[in-house]
KOLVEXKOL-531165 format. One line per field, with one value per atom (N, C-alpha, C, O): residue in one letter; atom name; y, z, x. Coordinates in steps of 0.05 Angstrom, whole numbers, plus 5000, padded with zeros to 4 digits. Example, Ala and Ser with C-alpha at 12.3 -4.5 7.8 and 13.67 -1.06 7.14 Angstrom:
REM KOLVEXKOL-531165
residuo [A, A, A, A, S, S, S, S]
atomo [N, CA, C, O, N, CA, C, O]
north [4886, 4910, 4934, 4934, 4955, 4979, 5001, 5023]
up [5156, 5156, 5156, 5169, 5142, 5143, 5157, 5161]
east [5264, 5246, 5264, 5285, 5257, 5273, 5258, 5268]
END
This chain:
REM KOLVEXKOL-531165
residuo [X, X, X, X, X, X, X, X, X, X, X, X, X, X, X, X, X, X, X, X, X, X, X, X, X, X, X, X, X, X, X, X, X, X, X, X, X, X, X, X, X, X, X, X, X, X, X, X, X, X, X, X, X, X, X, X, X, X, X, X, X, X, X, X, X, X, X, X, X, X, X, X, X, X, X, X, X, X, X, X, X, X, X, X, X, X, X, X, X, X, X, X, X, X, X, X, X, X, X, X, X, X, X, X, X, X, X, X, X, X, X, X, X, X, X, X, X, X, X, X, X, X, X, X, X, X, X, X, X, X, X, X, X, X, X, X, X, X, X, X, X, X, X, X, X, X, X, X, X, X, X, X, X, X, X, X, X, X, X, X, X, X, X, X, X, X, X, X, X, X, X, X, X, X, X, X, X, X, X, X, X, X, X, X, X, X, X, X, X, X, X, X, X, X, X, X, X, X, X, X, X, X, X, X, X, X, X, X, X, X, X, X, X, X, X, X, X, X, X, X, X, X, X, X, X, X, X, X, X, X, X, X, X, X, X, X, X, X, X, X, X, X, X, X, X, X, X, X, X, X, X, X, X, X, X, X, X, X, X, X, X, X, X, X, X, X, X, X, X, X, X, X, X, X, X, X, X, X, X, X, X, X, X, X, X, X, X, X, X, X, X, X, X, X, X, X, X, X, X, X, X, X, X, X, X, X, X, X, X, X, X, X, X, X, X, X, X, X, X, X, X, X, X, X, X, X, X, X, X, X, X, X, X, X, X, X, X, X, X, X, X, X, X, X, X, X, X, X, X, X, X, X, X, X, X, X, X, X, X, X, X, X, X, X, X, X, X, X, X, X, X, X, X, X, X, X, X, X, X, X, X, X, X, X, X, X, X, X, X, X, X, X, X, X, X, X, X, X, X, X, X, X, X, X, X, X, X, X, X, X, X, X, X, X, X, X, X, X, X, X, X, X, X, X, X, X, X, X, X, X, X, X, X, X, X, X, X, X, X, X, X, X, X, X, X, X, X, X, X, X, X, X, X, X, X, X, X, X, X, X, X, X, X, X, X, X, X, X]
atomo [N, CA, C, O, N, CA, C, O, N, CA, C, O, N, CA, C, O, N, CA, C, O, N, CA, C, O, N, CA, C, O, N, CA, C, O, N, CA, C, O, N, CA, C, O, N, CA, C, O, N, CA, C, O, N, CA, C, O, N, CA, C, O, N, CA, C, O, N, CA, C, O, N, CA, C, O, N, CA, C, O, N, CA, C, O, N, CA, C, O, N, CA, C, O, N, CA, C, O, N, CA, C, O, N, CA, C, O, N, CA, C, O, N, CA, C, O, N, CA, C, O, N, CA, C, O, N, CA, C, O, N, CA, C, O, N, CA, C, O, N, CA, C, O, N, CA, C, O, N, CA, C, O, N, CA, C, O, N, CA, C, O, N, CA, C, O, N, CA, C, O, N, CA, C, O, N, CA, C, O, N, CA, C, O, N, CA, C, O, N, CA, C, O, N, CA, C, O, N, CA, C, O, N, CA, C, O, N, CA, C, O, N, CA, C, O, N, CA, C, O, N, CA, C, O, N, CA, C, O, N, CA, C, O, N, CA, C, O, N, CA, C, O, N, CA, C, O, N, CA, C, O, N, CA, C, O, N, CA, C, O, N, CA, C, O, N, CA, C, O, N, CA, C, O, N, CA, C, O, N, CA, C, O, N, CA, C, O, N, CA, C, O, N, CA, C, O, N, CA, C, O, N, CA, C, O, N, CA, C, O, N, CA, C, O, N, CA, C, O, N, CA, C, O, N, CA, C, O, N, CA, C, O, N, CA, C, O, N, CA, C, O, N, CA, C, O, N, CA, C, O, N, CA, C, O, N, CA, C, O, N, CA, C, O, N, CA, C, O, N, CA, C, O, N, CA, C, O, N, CA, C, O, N, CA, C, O, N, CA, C, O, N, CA, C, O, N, CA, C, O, N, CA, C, O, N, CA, C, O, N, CA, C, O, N, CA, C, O, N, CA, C, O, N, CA, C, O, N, CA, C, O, N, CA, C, O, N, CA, C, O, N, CA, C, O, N, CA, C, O, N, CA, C, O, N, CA, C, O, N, CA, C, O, N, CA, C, O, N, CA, C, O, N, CA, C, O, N, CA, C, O, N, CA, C, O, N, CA, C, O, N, CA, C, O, N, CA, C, O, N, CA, C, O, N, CA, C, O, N, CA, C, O, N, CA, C, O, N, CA, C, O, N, CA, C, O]
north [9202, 9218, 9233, 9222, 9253, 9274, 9275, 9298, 9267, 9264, 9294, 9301, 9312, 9336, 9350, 9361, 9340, 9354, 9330, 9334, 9310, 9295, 9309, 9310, 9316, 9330, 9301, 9279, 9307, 9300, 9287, 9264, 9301, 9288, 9303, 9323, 9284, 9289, 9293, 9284, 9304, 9309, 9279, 9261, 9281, 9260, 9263, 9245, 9287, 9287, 9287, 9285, 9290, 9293, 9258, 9248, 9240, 9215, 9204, 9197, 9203, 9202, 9202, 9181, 9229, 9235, 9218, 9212, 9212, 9192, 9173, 9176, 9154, 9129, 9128, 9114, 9146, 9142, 9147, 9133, 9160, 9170, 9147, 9144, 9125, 9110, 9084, 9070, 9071, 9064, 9062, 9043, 9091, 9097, 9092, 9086, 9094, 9093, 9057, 9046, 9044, 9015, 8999, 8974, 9008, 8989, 8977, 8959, 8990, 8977, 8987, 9004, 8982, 8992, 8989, 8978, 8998, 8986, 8963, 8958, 8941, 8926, 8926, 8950, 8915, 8923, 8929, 8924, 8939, 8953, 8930, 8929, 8907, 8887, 8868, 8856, 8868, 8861, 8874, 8864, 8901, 8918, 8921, 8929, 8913, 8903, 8879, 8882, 8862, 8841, 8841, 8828, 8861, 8857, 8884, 8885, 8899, 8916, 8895, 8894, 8881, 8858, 8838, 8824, 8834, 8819, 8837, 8825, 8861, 8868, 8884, 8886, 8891, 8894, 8861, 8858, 8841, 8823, 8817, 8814, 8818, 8813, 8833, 8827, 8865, 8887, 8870, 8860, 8859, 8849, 8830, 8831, 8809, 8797, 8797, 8784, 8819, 8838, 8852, 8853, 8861, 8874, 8851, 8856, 8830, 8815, 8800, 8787, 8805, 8785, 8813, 8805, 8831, 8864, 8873, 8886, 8869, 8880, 8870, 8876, 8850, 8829, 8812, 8817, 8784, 8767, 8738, 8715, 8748, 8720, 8729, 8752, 8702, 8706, 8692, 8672, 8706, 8697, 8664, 8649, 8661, 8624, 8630, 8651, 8604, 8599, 8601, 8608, 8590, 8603, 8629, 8632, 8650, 8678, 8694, 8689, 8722, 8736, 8759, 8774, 8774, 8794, 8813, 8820, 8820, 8857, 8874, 8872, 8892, 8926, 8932, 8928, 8944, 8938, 8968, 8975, 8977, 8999, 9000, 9018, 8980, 8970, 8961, 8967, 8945, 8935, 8958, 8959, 8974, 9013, 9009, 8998, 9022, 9031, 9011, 9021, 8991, 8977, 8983, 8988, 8981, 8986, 9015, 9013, 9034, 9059, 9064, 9085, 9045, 9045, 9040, 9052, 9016, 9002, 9017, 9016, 9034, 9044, 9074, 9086, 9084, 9092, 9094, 9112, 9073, 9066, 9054, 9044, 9050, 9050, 9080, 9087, 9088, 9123, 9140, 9153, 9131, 9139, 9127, 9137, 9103, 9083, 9094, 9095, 9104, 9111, 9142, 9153, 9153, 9182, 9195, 9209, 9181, 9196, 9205, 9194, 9241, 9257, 9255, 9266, 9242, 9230, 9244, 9236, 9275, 9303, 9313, 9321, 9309, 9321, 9297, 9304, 9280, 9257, 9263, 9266, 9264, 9270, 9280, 9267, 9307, 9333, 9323, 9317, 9321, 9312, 9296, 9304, 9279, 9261, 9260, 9247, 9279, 9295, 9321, 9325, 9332, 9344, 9332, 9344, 9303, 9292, 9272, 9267, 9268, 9252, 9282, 9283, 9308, 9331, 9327, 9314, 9343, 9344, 9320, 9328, 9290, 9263, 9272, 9284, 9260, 9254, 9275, 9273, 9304, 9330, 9329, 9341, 9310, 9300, 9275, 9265, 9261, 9234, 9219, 9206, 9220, 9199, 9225, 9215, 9246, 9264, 9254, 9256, 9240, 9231, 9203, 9198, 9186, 9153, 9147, 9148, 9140, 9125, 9107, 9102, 9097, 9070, 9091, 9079, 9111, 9122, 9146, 9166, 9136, 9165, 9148, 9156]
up [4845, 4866, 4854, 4836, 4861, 4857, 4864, 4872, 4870, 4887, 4893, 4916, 4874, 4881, 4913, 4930, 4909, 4926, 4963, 4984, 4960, 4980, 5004, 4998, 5025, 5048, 5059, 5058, 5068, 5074, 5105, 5112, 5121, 5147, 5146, 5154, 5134, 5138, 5161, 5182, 5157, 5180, 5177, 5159, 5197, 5198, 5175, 5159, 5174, 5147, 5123, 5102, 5124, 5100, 5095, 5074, 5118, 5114, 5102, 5079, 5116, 5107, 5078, 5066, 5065, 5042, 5021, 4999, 5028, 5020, 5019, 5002, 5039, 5038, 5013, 4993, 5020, 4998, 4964, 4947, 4960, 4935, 4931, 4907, 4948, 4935, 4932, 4914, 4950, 4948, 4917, 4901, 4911, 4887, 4864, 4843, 4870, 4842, 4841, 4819, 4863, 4863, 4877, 4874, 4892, 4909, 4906, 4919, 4884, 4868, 4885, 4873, 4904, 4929, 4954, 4959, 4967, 5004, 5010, 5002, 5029, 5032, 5045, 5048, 5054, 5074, 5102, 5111, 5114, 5148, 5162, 5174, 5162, 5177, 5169, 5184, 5145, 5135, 5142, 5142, 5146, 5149, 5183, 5197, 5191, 5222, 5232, 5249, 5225, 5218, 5216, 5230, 5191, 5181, 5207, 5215, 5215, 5237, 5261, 5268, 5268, 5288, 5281, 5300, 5263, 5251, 5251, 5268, 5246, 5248, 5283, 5292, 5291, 5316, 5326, 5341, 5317, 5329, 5321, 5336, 5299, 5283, 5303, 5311, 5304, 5324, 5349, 5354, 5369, 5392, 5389, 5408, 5370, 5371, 5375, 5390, 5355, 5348, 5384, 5400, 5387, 5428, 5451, 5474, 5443, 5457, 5460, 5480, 5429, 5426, 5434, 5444, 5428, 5435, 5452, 5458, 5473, 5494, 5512, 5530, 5512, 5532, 5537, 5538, 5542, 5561, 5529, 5531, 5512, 5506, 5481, 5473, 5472, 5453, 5422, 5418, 5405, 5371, 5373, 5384, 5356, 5353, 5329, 5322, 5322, 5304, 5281, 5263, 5279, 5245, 5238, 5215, 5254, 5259, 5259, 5272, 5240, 5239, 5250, 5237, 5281, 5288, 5270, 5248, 5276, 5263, 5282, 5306, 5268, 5281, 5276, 5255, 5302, 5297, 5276, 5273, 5269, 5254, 5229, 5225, 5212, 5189, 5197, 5183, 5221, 5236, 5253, 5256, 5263, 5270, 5241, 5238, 5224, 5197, 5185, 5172, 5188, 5176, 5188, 5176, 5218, 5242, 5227, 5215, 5229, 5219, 5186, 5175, 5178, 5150, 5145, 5132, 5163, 5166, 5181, 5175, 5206, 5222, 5210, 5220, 5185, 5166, 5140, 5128, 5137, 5117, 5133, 5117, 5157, 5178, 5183, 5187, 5182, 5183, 5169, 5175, 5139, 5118, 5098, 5078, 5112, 5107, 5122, 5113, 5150, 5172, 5171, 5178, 5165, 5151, 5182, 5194, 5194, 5214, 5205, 5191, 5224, 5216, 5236, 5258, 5229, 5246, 5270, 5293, 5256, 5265, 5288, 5309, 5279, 5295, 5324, 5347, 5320, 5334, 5357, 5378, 5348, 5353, 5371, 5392, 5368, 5388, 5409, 5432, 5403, 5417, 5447, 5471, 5437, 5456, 5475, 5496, 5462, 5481, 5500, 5522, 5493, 5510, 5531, 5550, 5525, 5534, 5567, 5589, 5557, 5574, 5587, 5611, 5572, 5596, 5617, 5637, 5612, 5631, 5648, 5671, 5654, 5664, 5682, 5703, 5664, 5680, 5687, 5693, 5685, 5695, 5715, 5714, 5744, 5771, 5764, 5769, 5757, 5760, 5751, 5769, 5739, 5738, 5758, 5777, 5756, 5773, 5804, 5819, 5812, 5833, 5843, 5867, 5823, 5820, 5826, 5811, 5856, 5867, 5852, 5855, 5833, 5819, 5794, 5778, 5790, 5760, 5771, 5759, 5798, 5810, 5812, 5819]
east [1257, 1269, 1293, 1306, 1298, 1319, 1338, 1338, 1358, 1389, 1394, 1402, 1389, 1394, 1388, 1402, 1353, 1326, 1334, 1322, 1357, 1348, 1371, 1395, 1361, 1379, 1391, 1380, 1412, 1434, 1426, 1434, 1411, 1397, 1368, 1356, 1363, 1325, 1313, 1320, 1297, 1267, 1253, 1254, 1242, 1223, 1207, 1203, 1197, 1173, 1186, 1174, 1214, 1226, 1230, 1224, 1240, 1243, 1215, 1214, 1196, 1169, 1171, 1169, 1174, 1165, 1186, 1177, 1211, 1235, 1210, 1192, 1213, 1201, 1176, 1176, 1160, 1131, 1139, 1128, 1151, 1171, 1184, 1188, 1193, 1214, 1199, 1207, 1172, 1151, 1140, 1142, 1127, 1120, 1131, 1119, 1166, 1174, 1188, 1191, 1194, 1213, 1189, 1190, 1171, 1159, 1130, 1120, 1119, 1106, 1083, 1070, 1076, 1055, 1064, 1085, 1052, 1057, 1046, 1023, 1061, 1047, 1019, 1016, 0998, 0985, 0989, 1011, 0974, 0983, 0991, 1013, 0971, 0979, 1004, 1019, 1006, 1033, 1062, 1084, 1055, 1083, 1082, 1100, 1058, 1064, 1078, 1096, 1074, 1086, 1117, 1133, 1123, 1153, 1166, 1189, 1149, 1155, 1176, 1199, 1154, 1159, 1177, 1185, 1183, 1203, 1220, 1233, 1236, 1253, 1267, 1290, 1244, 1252, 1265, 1285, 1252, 1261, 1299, 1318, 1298, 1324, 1352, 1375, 1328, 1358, 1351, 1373, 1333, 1337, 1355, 1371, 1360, 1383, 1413, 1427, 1419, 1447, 1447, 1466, 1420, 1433, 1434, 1440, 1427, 1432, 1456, 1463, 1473, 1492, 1526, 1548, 1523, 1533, 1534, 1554, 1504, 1507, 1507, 1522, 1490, 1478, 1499, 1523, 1483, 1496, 1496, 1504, 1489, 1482, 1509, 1513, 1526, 1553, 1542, 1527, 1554, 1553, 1557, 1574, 1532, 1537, 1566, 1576, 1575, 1590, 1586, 1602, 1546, 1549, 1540, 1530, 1541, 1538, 1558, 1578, 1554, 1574, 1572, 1557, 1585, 1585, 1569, 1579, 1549, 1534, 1535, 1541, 1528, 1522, 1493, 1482, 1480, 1452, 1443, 1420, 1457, 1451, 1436, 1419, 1441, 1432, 1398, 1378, 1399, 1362, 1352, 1328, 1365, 1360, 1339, 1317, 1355, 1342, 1319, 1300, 1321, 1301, 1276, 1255, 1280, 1256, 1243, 1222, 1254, 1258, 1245, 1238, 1245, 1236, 1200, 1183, 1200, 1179, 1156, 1132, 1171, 1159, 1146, 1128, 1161, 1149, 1132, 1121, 1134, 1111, 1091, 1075, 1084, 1061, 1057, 1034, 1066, 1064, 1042, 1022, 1061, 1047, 1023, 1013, 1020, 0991, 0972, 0949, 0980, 0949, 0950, 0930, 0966, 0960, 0964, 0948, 0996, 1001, 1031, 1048, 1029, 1050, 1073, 1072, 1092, 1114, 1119, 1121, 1124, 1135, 1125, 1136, 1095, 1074, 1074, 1080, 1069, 1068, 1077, 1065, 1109, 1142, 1133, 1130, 1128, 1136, 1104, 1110, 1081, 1070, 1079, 1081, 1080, 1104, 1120, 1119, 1141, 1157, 1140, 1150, 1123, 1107, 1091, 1082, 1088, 1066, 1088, 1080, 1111, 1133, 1145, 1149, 1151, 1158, 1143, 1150, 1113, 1104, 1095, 1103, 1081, 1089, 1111, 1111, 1134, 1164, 1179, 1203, 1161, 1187, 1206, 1227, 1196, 1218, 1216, 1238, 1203, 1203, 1231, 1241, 1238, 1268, 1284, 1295, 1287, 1307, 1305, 1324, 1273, 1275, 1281, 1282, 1286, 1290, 1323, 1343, 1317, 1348, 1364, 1388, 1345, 1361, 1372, 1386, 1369, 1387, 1406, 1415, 1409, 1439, 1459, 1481]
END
């Protein structure tokens, strides 16, 4: 990888292309799909902790040290990319899909939901 070539806030496809590049050159391979599903779920689990203990109702045991879920953000984020780039899906594309697909769905729908005024 190039330190030069790496933007400062990536695109999704630019993160993408980070991940597989850094894969290639430190990671020896990807694990398998069902494996990085796995560590997917394992790390979502790890940030549900940190929002539970931050946001929620439940308090830091004793042998626990206050985090910021930012660091398990990124891991989710990591993982959820190299699932990406194993099934030969385009983050970007996905992306905007998505958001097209929840515009039209929810165009009144939360505008009309008593419980979020």
């Amino acid at each position: 990888m190039n330190p030069e070539n790496i933007s400062p806030s990536p695109t999704l496809r630019e993160a993408q292309a980070r991940v597989d590049a850094w894969i290639k050159e430190y990671g020896v391979r990807y694990f398998s799909e069902l494996t990085n599903m796995a560590c997917l779920t394992e790390e979502v689990g790890e940030l549900a902790r940190i929002m539970a203990r931050c946001y929620g109702d439940q308090s830091w045991k004793n042998s626990e040290h206050p985090e910021s879920p930012a660091d398990e953000m990124a891991d989710v984020l990591w993982v959820l990319l190299c699932l990406a780039n194993q099934t030969g899906v385009d983050l970007t594309e996905a992306f905007e899909r998505n958001i097209a697909k929840k515009t039209q769905r929810d165009a009144t729908r939360h505008l009309q939901n008593p419980k979020l005024k």
